[in-house]
N, C-alpha and C positions, 0 to 999 in steps of 0.2 A: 504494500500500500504506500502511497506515494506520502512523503515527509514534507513538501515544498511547503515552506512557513508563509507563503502569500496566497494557500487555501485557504478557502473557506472550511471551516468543517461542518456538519450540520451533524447533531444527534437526532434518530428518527426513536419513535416509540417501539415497545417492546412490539413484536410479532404477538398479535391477538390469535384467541384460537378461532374466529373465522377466518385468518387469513392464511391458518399453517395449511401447506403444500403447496400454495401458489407460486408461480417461478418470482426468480427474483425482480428481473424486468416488470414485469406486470403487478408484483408488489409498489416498487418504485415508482411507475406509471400511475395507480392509485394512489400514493401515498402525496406522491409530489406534483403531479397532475401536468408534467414535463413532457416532450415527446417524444417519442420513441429513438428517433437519429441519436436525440442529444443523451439521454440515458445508455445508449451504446457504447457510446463516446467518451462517458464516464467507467462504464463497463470493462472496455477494451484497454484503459490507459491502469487499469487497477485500483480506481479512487472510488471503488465502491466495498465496503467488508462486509461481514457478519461475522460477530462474535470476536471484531480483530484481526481476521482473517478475508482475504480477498476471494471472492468467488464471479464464478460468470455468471451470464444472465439466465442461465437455465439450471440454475439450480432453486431448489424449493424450500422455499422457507418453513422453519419449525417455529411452535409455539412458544412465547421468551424469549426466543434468538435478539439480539441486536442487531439492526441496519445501523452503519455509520455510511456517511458519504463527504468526500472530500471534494468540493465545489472550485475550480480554479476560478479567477478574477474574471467575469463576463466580458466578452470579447467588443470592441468598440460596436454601440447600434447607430446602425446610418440612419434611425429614424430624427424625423426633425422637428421641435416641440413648434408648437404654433398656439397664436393669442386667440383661440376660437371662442364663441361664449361655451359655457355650460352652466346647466339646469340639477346644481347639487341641492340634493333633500334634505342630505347629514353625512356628516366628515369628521373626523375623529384622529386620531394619530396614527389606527390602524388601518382603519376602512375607509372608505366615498361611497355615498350612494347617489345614482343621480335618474335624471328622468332625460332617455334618448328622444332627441325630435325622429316624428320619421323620415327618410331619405339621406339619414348619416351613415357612414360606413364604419364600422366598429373597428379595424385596427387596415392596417395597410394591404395591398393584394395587388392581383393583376389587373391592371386599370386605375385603381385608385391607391397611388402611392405618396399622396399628402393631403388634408383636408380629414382626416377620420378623427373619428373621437378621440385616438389613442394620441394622436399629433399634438389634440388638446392639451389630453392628461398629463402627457410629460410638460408640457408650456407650465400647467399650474403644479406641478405636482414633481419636479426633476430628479428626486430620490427615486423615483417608479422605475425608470430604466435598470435597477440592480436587484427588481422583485421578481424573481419567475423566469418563466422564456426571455431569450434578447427578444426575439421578434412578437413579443405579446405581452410586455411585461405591465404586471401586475393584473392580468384580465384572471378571471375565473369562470366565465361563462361569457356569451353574446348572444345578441339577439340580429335577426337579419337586420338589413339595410332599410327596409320598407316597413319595420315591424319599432314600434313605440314603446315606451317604457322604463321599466324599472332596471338598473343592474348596478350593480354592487363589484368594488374593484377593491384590490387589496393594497395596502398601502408599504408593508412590513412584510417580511418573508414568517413570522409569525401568522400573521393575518392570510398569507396568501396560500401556507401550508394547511391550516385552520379549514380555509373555504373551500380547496376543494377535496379534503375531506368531507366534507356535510355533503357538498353535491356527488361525489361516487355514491357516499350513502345514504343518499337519498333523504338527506335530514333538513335540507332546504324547501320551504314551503314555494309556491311561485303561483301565481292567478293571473289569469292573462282577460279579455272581454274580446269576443269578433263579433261579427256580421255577416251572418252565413244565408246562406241560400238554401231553400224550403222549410219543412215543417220537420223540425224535430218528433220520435216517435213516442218519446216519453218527456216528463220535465226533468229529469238527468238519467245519466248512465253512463258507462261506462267502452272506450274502445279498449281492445286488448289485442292489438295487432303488430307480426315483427314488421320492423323500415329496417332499410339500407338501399344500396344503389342499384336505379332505374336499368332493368337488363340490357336496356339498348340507349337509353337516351341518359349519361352517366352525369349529367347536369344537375340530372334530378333524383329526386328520394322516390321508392314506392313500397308497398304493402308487399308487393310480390315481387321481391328481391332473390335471386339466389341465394345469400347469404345475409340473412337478415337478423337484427338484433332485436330483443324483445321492449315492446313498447306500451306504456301504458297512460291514458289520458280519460281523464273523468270531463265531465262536460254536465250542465245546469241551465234551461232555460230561462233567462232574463225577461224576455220578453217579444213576442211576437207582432210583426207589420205587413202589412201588404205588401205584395210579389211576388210569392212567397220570401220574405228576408225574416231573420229570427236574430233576435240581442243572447247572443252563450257566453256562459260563464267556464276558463278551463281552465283544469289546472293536472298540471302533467305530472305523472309519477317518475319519468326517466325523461332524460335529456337527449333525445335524436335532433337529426339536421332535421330540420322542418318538418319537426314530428307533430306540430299541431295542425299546419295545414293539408299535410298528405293523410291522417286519421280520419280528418273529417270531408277531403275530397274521395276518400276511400269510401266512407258511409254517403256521397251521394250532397254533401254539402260546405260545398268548397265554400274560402272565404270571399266576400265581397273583394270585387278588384286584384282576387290570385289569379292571373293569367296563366302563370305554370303550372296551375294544378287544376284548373277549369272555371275560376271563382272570376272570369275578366269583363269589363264592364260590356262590351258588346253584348252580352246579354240581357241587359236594363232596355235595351229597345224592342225584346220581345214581350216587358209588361208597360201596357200604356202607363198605369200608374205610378211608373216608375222612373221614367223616359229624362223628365228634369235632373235625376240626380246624374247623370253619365258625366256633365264638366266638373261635377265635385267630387268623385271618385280618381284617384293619379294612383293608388296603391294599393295593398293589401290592408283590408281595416282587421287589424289583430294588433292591442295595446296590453303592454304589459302591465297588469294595474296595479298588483299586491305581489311584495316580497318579504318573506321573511327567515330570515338566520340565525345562528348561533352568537353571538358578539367571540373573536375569536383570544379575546383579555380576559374581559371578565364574564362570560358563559351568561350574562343575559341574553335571553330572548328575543328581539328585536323585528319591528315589522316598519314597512311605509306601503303609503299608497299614491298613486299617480293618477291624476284625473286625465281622461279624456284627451287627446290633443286637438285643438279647435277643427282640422279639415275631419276628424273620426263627427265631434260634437254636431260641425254642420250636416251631416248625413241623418245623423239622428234626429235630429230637430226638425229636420225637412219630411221623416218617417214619420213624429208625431205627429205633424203637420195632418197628414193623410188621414189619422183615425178618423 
């Protein structure tokens, strides 16, 4: 195990007994919520032990056992912080929570390589850069580009080991509101179906994936309008790539304004009473509304809520309109 006094070290918690037999990789992967390349690369240099001792990634963790990892100094991020606004709820020394507009892009990619949220966070926030991934640091979760709300970023590698602990297990609450298309067949229930990638169109998420992860999303009627459109209330047990809008275009009722999942506004022109709303729909109406975590200091409870974003509110307001 490597000695260089300009590591980081990190102590991991004892191996739990749900987690004894798991490889070591995929212990790490959950523990640290890092990606795969980069946890190899720690693997393959020897800066990862158990018990003191270095092992590779395919050995299986026992119950007690110690994970140590020795973390070298994060390599330069060519990301570029920028003076963008943001819409923080609550901040703290460990966490941010804030409320995404829709149409932002949550950290950098192909195509959008400055102007994201993340461009922000380091603007306000410059310690972020040495929390988590270089290329994602301090994120814990995202939501799409077209999707509103709630997220929660780590500020502390305390905080950012803390968070995505709770979300592997599943101890994060999340409540989202859409605008779906038809008539719900109960006033809630439940989907319980695997996603992963689209067999032929690899862009996108589907139900009937080859290899598919299991997924699970509760759903609650809010309220019913003409068109058929209906106000749902979700909240997802697992975290899939657009696990909310592929469950519910799998059941037959995509979101308002999902074009890739069948929910796009061309369809408002086949209900006359609906026909006015087409200039006010640009996106997918699904808002993140309620989050809630673990505080990862002091093990309070913690929740916030996110109203409505005014182009979701004008939709609605134009449906009440109709009753």
């Amino acid at each position: 195990m490597s000695t260089d006094p300009s590591s980081i070290e990190t102590l991991l918690q004892l191996v739990a007994p749900d987690k004894a037999g798991v490889r070591l990789d995929q212990f790490l992967a959950q523990t640290l919520g890092w990606s795969r390349a980069r946890l190899q690369k720690l693997l393959k240099a020897g800066l990862v032990a158990v018990n003191g001792a270095a092992k590779a990634a395919a050995y299986r963790v026992r119950e007690g056992e110690t994970v140590t990892v020795q973390v070298p100094e994060p390599a330069p991020s060519h990301l570029k912080p920028e003076p963008l606004a943001l819409d923080i709820i609550y901040e703290d020394r460990d966490i941010l929570v804030l409320n995404k507009p829709p149409g932002l892009v949550v950290h950098p990619g192909a195509g959008h390589r400055d102007g994201t949220l993340l461009n922000a966070l380091l603007h306000h926030c410059p310690e972020l850069k040495e929390i988590g991934e270089v290329s994602r640091p301090g994120l814990v979760h995202r939501l799409d580009k077209d999707t509103s709300g709630l997220l929660v970023v780590a500020k502390t590698a305390l905080a950012h080991q803390a968070l995505v602990g709770q979300f592997a297990a599943r101890e994060t609450k999340k409540t989202y509101v859409a605008l779906v298309w038809g008539r719900l067949p109960e006033p809630e229930g439940v989907i319980d179906k695997e996603i992963g990638r689209h067999p032929t169109a690899r862009q996108r998420m589907s139900v009937h994936a080859r290899r598919g992860k299991a997924a699970v999303t509760r759903w609650r009627v809010r309220r019913e309008f003409p068109g058929p459109l209906t106000l749902v209330e979700l909240s997802p047990e697992t975290g899939r790539t657009h696990q909310l809008r592929v469950h519910l275009a799998s059941e037959g009722h995509p979101v308002l304004g999902d074009a890739t999942y069948g929910g796009g506004v061309s369809r408002l022109a086949t209900a006359p009473k609906l026909k006015d709303l087409k200039p006010l729909v640009h996106r997918q109406l699904l808002h993140a509304w309620k989050l809630t975590v673990t505080h990862p200091r002091t093990g309070e409870r913690m929740s916030w809520e996110a109203p409505l974003p005014e182009d979701f509110g004008v939709v609605v307001d134009k449906l009440e309109s109709l009753h």
